[in-house]
GUFITI-142683 format. One line per 3 residues: their letters; for each residue x, y, z of C-alpha. Coordinates in nm, 4 decimals, decimal comma, always signed. Example, Ala and Ser with C-alpha at 12.3 -4.5 7.8 and 13.67 -1.06 7.14 Angstrom:
% residues 2
AS = +1,2300:-0,4500:+0,7800; +1,3670:-0,1060:+0,7140
//
This chain:
% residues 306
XXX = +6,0611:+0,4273:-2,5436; +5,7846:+0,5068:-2,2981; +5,4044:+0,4601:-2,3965
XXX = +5,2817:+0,8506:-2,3330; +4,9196:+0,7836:-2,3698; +4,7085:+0,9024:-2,1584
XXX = +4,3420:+0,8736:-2,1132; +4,0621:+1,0591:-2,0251; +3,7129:+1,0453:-1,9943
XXX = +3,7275:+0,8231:-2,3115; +3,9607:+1,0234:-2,4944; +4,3014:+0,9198:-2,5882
XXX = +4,5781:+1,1946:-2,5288; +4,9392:+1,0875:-2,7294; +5,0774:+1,2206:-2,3746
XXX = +4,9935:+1,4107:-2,1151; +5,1467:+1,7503:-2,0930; +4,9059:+1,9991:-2,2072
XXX = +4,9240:+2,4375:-2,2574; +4,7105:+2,5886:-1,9814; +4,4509:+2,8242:-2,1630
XXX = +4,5357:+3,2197:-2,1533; +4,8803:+3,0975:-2,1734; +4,9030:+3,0095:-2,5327
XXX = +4,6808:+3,1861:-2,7582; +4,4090:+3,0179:-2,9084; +4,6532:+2,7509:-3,0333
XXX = +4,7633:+2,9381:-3,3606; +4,9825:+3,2233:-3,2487; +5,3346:+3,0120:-3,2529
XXX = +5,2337:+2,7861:-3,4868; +5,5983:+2,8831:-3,7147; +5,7812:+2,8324:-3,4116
XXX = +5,6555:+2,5215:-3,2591; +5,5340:+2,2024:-3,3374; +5,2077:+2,2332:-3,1283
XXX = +5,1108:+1,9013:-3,3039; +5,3254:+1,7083:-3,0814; +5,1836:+1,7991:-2,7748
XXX = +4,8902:+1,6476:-2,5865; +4,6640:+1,9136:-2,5856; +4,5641:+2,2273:-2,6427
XXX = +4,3393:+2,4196:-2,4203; +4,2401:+2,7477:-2,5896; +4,2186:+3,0817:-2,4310
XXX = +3,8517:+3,1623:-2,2465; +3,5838:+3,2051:-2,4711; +3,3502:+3,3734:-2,3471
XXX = +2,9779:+3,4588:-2,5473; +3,0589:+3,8530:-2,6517; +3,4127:+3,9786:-2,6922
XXX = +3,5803:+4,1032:-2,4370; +3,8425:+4,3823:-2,3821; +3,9803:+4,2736:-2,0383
XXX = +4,1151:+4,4648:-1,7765; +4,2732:+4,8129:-1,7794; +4,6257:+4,8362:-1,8336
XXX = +4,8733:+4,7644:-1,6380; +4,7769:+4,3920:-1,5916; +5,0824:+4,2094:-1,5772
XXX = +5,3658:+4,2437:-1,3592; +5,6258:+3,9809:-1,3011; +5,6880:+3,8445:-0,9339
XXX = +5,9620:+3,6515:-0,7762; +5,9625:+3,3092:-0,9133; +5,6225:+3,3759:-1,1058
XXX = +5,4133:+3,6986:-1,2799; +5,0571:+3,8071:-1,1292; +4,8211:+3,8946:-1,4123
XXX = +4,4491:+4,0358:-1,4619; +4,3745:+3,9881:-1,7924; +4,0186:+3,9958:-1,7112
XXX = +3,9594:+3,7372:-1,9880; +4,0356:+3,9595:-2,2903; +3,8651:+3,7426:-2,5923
XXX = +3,7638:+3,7509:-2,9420; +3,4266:+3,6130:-2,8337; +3,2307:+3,2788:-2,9712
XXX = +3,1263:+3,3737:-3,2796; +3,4540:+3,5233:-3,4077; +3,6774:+3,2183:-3,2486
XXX = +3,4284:+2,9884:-3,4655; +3,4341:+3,1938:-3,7735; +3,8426:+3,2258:-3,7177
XXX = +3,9905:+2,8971:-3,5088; +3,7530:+2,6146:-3,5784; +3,8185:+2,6033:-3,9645
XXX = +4,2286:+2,6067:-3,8184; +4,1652:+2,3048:-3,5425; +4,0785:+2,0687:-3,8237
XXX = +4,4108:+2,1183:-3,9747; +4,5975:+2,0244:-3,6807; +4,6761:+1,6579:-3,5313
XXX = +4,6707:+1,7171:-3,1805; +4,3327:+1,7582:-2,9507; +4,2129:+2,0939:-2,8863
XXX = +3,9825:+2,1690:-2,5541; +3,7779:+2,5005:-2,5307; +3,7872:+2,6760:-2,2548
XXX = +3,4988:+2,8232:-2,1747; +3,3771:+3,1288:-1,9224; +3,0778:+3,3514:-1,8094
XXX = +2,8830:+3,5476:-1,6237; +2,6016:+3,3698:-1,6055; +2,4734:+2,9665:-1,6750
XXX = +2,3419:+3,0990:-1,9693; +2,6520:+3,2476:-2,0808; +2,8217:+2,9332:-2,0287
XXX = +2,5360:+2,7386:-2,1836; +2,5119:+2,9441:-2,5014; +2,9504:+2,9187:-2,5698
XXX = +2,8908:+2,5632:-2,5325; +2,5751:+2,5230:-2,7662; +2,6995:+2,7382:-3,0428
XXX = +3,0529:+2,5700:-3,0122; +2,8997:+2,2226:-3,0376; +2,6959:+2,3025:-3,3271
XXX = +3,0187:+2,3177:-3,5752; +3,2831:+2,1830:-3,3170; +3,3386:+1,8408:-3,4916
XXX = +3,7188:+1,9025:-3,4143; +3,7186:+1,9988:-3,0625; +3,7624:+1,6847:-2,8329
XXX = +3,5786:+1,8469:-2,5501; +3,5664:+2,1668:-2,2788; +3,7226:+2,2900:-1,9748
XXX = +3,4352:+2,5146:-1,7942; +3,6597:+2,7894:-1,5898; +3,4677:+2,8327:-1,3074
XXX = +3,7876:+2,9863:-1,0832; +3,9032:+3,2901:-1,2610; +4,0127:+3,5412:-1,0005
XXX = +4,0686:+3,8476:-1,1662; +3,6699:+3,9379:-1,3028; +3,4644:+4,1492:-1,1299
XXX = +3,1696:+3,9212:-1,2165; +3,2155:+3,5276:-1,3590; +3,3075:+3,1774:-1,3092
XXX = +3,4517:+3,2731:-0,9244; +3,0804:+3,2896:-0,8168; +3,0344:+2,9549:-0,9186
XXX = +3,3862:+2,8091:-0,8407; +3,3378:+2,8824:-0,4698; +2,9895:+2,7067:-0,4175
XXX = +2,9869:+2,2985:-0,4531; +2,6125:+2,3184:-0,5459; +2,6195:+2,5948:-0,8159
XXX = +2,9612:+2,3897:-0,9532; +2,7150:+2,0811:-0,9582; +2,3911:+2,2736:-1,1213
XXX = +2,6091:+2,4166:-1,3811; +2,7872:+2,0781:-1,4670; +2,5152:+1,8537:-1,5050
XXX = +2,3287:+2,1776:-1,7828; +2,6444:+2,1636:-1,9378; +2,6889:+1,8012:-1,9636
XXX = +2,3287:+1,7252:-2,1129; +2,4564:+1,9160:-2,4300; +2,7229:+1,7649:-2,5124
XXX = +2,8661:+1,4122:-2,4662; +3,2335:+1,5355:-2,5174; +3,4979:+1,5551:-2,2577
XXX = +3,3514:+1,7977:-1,9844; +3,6625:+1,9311:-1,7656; +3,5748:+2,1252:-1,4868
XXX = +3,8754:+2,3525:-1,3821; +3,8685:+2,4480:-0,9747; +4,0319:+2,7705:-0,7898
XXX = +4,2454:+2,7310:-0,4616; +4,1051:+3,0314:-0,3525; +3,8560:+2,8322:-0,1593
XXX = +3,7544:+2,6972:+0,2032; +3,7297:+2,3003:+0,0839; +3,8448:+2,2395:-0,3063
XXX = +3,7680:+1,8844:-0,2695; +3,4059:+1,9957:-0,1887; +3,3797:+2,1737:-0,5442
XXX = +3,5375:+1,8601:-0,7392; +3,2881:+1,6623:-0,5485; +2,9914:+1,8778:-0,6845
XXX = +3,1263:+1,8925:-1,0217; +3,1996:+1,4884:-1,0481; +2,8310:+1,4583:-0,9267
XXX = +2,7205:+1,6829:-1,2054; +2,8948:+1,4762:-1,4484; +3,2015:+1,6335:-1,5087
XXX = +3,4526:+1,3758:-1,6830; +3,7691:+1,5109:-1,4888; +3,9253:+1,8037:-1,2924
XXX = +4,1794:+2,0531:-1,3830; +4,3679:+2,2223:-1,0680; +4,4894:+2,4645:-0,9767
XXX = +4,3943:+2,8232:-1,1647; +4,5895:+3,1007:-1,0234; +4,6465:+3,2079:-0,6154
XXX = +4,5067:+3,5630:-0,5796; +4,7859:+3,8399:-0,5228; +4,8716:+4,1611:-0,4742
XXX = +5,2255:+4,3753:-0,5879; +5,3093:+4,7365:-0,4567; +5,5107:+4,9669:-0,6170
XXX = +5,6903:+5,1402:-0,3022; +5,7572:+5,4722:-0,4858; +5,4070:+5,5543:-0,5716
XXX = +5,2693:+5,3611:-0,3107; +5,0088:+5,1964:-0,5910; +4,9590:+4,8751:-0,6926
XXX = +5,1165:+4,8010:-0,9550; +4,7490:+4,6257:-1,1279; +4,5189:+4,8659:-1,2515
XXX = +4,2588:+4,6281:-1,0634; +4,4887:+4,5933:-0,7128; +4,4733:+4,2297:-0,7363
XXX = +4,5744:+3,9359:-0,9874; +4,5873:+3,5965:-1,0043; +4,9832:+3,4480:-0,8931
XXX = +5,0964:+3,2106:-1,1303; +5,4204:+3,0443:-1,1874; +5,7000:+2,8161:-0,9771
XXX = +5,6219:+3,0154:-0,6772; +5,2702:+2,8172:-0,6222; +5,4131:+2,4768:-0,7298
XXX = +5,3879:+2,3359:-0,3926; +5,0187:+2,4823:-0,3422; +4,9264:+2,2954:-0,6829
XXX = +5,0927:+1,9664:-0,5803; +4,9161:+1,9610:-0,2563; +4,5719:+2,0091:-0,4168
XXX = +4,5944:+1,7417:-0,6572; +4,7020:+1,5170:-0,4178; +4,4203:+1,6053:-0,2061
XXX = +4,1476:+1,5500:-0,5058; +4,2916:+1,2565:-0,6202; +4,2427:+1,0995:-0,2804
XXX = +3,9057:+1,2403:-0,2688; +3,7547:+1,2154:-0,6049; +3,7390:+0,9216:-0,8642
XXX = +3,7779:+1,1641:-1,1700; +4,0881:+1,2102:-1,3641; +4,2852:+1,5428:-1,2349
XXX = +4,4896:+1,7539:-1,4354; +4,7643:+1,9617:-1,2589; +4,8479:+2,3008:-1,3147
XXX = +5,0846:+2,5033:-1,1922; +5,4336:+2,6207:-1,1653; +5,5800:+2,3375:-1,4539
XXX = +5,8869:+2,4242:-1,5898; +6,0767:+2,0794:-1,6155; +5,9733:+1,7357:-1,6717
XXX = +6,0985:+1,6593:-1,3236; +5,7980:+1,8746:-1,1933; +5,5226:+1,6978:-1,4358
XXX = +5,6717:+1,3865:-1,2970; +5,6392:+1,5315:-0,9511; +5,2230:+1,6197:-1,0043
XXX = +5,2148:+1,2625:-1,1886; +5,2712:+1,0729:-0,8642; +5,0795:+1,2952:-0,6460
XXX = +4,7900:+1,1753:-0,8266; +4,7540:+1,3938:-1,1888; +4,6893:+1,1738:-1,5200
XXX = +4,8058:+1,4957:-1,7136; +4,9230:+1,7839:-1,6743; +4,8981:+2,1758:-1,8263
XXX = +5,2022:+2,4625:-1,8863; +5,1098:+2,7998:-1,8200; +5,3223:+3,0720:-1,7244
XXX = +5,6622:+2,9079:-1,8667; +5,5066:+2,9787:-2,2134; +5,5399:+3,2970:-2,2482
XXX = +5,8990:+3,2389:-2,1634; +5,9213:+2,9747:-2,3954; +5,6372:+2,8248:-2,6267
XXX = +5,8391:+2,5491:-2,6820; +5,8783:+2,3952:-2,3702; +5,6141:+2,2054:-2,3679
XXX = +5,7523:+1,9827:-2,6170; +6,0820:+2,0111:-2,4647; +5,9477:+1,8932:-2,1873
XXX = +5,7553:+1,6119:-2,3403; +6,0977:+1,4802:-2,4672; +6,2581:+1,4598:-2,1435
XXX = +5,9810:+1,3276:-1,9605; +6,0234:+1,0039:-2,2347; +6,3809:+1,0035:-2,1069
XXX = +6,2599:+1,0200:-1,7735; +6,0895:+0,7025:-1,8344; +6,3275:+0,5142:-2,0202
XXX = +6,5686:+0,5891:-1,7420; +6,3820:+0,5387:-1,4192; +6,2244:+0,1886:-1,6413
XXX = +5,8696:+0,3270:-1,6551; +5,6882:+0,1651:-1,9760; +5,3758:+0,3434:-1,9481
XXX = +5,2275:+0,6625:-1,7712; +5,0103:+0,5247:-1,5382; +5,2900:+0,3474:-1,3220
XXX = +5,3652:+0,7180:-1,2261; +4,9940:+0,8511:-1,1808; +4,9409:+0,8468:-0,8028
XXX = +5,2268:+0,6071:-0,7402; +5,3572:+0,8526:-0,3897; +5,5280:+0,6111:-0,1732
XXX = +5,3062:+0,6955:+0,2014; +5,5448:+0,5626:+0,4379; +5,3111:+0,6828:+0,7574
//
């Protein structure tokens, strides 16, 4: 049997496959269905400071090989997720990560304070600065490498938790992002957040989002994930964690050697909560097959034969 562990910025993980937040809840909603204790991590659905509704209806729509969504971060809102999920986390044996998102640097700043204050069972935050599907938010500073930096290194002298800054494709130079977020202190990288999109519905000659476009998530942008965390792996001396398009433990071995020391599931969840520890099963098979003892002979191990 395979040692799973995996580390990051100080903090031991039992293994690295992770739920992407907006994809499962806030960590309690299959909790009769699936063991979420045996997997890595949880990463909680955007919190944002006041409660928000989302986006209009329709905001979902399913794509070939993936779904394009604008939720628009629909969320309870900080005070209600620490009045309703923190009291839950301390019940619960794997690590849970807040996710948090704004408007503003205060926005972000405020989540974080009032989440630290009573957070003794959160293991640390994922700041999504990449969301593409708010008219006003983390985008604006997802796409700048100096705002990324200036918002880091506020958030990281409140808290000395894991700080996880999570990065958008939708940019010119993604490496030039993770490079202002490492220099702001950032403990590791999460990559990629959804590809922006766009679905027509040929009879009406709408779009079939309420907002025209959504983020693409999903197998179809697999490939566009791999490539980017290859590409800030070589660049950066953070952890990454890869997201995107993981349905199989074949493709978490896949992001492992371009370079990711964990991964997240997204949109296969809301096929089937349980794969994620489906897949955590077969990716200790993997191992015991292929005679890998430990995770990090896979991280980053791409054979370069140019």
């Amino acid at each position: 049997m395979a040692n799973l562990k995996v580390s990051i910025g100080g903090v031991e993980f039992n293994n690295p496959v992770f739920v992407a937040s907006g994809t499962f809840g806030y960590g309690n909603d299959v909790s009769e269905l699936v063991d979420v204790n045996q997997l890595g991590a949880i990463i909680t659905k955007s919190i944002t400071f006041h409660p928000r509704e989302g986006n209009p209806p329709p905001r979902i729509i399913e794509t070939p090989s993936g779904m394009l969504n604008s939720i628009g971060l629909a969320n309870i809102g900080v005070d209600q997720f620490i009045k309703e999920m923190i009291p839950y986390y301390a019940s619960l044996e794997t690590k849970v990560i807040v996710n948090i998102a704004g408007s503003s640097m205060e926005e972000y700043l405020n989540v974080l304070e009032k989440v630290e204050k009573v957070g003794e069972n959160i293991y640390g935050y994922e700041i999504n600065v990449s969301c593409p599907n708010v008219e006003k938010g983390g985008m604006e500073f997802g796409v700048n490498s100096l705002m990324t930096r200036n918002l880091t290194e506020l958030l990281r002298k409140r808290t000395e938790k894991l700080l996880i800054v999570k990065l958008s494709p939708n940019v010119t130079d993604i490496t030039d992002i993770a490079k202002g977020a490492k220099e702001g202190g950032a403990d590791a990288i999460s990559a990629i957040n959804t590809v922006i999109g766009m679905s027509i519905d040929i009879s009406s000659r709408k779009s079939n989002l309420a907002t025209k476009f959504g983020g693409l998530s999903g197998p179809a942008i697999k490939p566009i994930g791999i490539a980017n965390v290859h590409k800030l792996s070589s660049a950066i001396q953070i952890p990454v964690i890869g997201i995107g398009g993981i349905t199989s433990a074949e493709d978490v071995v896949e992001y492992l050697l371009a370079g990711a020391t964990a991964v997240q599931i997204g949109t296969a969840n809301f096929r089937d909560p349980g794969i994620g520890v489906k897949i955590i099963a077969e990716v200790d098979a993997y191992c015991d097959s292929n005679g890998y003892y430990d995770m990090s002979e896979l991280t980053g191990a791409l054979v370069n034969d140019s």
